[in-house]
C-alpha positions as CSV (number, residue, x, y, z in Angstrom):
1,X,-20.9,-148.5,102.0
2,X,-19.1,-150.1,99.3
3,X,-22.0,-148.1,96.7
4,X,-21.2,-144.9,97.8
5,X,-18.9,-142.2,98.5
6,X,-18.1,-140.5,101.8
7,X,-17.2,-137.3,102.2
8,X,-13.6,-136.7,103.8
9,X,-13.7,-132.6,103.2
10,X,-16.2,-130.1,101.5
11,X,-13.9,-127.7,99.5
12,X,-16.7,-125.5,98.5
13,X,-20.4,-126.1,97.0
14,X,-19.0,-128.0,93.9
15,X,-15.5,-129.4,95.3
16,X,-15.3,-132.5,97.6
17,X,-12.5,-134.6,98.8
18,X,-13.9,-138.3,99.4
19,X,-13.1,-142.0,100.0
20,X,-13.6,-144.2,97.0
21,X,-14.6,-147.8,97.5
22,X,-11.8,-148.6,94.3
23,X,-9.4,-145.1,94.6
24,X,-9.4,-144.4,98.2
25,X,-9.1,-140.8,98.4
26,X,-10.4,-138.4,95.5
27,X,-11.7,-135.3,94.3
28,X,-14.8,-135.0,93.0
29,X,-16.4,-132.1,91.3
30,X,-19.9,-131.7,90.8
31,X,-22.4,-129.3,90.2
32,X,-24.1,-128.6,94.5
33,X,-21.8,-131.8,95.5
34,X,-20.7,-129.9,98.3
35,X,-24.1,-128.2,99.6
36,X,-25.0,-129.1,102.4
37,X,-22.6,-131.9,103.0
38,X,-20.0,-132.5,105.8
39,X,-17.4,-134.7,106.9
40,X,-18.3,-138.8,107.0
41,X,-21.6,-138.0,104.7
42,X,-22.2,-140.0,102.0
43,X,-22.7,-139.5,98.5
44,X,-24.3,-142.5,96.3
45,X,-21.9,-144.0,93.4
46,X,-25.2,-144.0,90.8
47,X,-24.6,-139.6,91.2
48,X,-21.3,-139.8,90.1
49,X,-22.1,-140.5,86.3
50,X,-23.0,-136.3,86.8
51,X,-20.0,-135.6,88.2
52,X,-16.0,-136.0,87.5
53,X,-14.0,-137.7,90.1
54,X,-9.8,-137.1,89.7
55,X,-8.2,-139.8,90.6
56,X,-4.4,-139.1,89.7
57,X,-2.5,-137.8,92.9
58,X,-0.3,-135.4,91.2
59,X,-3.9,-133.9,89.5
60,X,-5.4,-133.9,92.5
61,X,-2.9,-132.4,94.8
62,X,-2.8,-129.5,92.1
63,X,-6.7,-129.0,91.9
64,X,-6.9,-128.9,95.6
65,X,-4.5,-125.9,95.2
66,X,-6.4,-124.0,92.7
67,X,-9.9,-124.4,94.3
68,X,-9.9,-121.7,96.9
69,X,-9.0,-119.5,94.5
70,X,-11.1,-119.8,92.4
71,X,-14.9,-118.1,92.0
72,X,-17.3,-121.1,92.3
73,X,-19.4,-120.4,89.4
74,X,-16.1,-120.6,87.5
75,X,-16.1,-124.4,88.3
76,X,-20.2,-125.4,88.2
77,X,-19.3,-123.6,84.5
78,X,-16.5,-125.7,83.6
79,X,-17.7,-128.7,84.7
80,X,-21.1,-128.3,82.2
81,X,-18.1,-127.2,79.5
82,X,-16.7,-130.4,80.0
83,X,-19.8,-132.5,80.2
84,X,-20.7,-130.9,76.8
85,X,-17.7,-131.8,75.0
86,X,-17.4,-135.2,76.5
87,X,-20.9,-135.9,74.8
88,X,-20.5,-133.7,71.9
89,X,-17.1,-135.9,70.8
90,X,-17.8,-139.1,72.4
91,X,-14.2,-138.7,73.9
92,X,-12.9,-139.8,77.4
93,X,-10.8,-136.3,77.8
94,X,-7.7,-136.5,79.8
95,X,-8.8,-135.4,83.7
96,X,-6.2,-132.6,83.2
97,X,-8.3,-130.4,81.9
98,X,-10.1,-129.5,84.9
99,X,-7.1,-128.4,86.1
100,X,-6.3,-126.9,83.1
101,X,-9.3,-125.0,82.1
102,X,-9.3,-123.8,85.7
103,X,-6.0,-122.4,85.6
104,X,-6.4,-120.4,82.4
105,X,-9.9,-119.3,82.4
106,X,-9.3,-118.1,86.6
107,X,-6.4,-116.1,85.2
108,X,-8.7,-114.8,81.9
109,X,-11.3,-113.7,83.8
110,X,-8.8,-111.7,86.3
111,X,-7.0,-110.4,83.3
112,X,-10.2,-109.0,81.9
113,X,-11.2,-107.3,84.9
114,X,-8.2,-105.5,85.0
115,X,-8.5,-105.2,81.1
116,X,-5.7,-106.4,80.3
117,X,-6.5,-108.5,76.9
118,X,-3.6,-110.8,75.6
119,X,-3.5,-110.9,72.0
120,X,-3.5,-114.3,70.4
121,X,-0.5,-114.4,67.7
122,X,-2.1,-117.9,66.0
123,X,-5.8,-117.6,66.1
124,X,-6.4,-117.7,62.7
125,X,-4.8,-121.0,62.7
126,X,-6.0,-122.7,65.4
127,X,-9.7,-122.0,64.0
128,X,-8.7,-123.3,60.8
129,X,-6.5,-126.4,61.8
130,X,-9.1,-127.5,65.1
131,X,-12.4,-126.6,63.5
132,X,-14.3,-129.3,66.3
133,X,-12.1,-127.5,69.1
134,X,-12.5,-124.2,67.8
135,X,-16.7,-124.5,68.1
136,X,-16.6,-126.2,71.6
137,X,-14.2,-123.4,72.8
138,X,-17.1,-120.9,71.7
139,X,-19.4,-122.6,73.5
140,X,-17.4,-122.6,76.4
141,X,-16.6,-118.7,76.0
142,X,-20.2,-118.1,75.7
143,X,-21.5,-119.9,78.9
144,X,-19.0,-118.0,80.5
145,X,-20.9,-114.8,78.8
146,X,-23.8,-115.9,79.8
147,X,-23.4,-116.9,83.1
148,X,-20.8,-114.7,84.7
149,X,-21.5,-111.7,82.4
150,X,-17.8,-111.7,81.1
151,X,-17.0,-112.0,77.8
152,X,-13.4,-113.4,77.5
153,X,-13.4,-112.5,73.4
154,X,-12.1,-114.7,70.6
155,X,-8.7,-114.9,71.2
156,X,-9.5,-116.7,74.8
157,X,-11.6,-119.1,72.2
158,X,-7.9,-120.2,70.5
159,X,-6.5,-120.4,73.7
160,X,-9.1,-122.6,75.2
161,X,-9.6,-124.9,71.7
162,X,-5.8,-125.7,72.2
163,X,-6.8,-126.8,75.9
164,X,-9.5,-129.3,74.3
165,X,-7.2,-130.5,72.0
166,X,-4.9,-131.4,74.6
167,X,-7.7,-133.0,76.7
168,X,-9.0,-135.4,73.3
169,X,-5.1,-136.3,72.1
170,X,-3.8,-136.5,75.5
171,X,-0.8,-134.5,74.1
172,X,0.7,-131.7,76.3
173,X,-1.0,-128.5,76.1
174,X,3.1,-127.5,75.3
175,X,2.9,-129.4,72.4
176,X,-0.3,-128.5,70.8
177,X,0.4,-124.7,71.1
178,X,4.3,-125.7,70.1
179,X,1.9,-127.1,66.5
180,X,-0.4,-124.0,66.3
181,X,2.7,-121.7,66.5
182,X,5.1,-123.4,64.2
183,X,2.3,-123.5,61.5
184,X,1.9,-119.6,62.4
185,X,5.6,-119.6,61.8
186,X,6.1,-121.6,58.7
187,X,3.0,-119.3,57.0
188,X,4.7,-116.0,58.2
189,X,8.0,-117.5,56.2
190,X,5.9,-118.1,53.2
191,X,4.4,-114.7,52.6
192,X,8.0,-113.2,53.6
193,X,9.4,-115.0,50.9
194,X,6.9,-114.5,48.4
195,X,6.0,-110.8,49.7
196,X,2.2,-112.0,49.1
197,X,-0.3,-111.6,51.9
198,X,-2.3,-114.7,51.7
199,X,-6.3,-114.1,52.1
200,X,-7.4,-115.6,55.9
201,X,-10.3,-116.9,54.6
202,X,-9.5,-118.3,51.1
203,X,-9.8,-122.1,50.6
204,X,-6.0,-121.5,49.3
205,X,-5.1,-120.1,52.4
206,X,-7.0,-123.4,54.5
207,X,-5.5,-126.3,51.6
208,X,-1.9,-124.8,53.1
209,X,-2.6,-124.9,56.6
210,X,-3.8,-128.8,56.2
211,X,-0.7,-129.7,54.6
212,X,1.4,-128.2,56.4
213,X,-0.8,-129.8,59.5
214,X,-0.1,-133.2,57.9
215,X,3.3,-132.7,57.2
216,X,3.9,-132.1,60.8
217,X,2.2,-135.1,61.9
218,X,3.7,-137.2,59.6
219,X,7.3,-136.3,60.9
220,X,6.0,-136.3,64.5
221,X,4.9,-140.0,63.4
222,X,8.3,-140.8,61.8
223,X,6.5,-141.9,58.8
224,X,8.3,-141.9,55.2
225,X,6.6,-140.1,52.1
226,X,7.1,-142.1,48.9
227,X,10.1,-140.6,47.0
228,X,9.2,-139.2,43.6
229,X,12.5,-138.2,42.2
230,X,11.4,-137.4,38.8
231,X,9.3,-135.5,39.8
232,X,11.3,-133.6,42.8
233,X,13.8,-133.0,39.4
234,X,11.0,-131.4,37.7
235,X,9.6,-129.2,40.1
236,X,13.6,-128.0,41.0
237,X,13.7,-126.9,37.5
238,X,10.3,-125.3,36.5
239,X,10.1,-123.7,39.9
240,X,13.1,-123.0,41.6
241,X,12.3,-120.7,44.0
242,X,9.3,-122.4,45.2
243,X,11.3,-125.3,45.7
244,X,13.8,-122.8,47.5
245,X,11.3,-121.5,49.9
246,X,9.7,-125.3,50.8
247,X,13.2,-126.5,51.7
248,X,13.6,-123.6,54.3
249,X,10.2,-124.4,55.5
250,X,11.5,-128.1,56.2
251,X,14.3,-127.3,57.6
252,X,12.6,-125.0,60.1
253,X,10.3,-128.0,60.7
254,X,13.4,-130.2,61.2
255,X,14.8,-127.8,63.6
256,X,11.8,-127.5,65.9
257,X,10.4,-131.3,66.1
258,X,13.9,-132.3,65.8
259,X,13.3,-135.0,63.9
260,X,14.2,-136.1,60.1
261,X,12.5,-135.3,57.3
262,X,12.6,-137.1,54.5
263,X,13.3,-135.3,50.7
264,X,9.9,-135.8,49.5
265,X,8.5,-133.2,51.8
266,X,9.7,-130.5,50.1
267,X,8.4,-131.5,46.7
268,X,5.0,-131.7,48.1
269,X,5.4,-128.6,49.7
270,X,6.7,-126.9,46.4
271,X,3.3,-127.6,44.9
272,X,1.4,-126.7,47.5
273,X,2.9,-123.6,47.3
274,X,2.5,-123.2,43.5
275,X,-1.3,-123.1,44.3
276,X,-0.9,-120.5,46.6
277,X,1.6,-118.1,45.2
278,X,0.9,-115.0,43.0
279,X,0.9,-115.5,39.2
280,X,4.2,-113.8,38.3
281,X,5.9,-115.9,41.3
282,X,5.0,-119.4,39.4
């Protein structure tokens, strides 16, 4: 039946292995895929639009792993996660993230029932830099609340809005934390230098994260800020240690993307940093 799906394996209630008409063998996950189904039953194509199918090998060799070990309602809840932020972004997410979100929220919820909590050391950040991410993690955290009477906390919020991320940019979940923590990083440097505690929630405090957020892209990108030597001449001489501290934070940027960074960075870092730092630093 070239319409439909049959059923090679029933992993559990919401895990199947089947025979697709264009992919040969898949996994699909769906909310009561499983019930009641065996071997050589088929499930109708028009169902699938409510349910994920993984088609990658390596993805799926991996999810088959994970499933039986992993609580069911885990994975019915996940899958509505998903299905929300699929239609609250209008993004096609990268089909890692089942195996992803699996992974880490199986592991969060055993870690919290052996209380063990795992501090997050860039949350601040990551709610600041991923706003959309951050709000469709807490909705995530809060069905899980809700419907398996844990609650994970905020930090597991970060943790999972970096997994989002990764899921909408198709960038390595490596990579997006590898952003969130040398943002972290380059703040921490800031208020060292300028032995100034910058308020979490000033608009000061967010105008720094952006650029900094920009700036990272940009060299990521390769792409060349404008030169503006007269004013990179200025800024050397009215605020030298500004200027000081925003060529160590490009040269720690340089160091982790390894890539080049052009001169002009550090001029529009030095005011940047005039906006943040304490009166009788500027």
């Amino acid at each position: 039946m070239s319409n439909s799906l049959q059923v090679a394996k029933v992993l559990n209630n919401n895990v199947i292995i089947a025979k697709h008409p264009q992919h040969d063998e898949v996994v699909v996950i769906g909310k009561g895929i499983g019930f009641n189904m065996k071997s050589n039953d088929f499930v109708p194509l028009e169902s699938v639009e409510k349910l994920f199918i993984l088609k990658d090998q390596k993805e799926q060799e991996q999810y088959k792993q994970l499933v039986p070990h992993v609580d069911e309602k885990l994975i019915e809840v996940i899958g509505e996660v998903i299905t929300y932020i699929s239609r609250k972004t209008q993004t096609e997410l990268n089909e890692h993230i089942h195996i992803a979100l699996t992974d880490h929220l199986s592991f969060a919820l055993k870690r919290a029932q052996q209380d063990l909590a795992i501090h997050n050391p860039f949350l601040f950040e990551t709610k600041e830099i991923y706003t959309v991410e951050y709000e469709l993690a807490q909705y995530a955290i809060d069905l899980i609340h809700r419907k398996m009477g844990v609650d994970l906390g905020e930090d597991e919020v970060g943790f999972v809005a970096l997994h989002i991320n990764s899921a909408m940019t198709n960038r390595h979940i490596s990579e997006v934390r590898g952003q969130a923590e040398l943002i972290a990083d380059l703040v921490r440097i800031v208020e060292e230098e300028l032995q100034f505690t910058i308020l979490r929630n000033s608009l000061d405090y967010s105008r720094l994260l952006t650029h900094l957020r920009f700036a990272i892209e940009r060299v990521r990108r390769g792409e060349r800020v404008g030169e503006i030597h007269m004013l990179d001449t200025l800024l050397q001489q009215e605020y030298p240690s500004l200027y000081q501290i925003a060529r160590k934070l490009t040269q720690v940027m340089q160091q982790r993307l390894n890539k080049t960074i052009y001169p002009a960075e550090v001029s529009y870092l030095t005011m940047h940093l005039h906006r943040v730092a304490p009166p009788h630093i500027r």
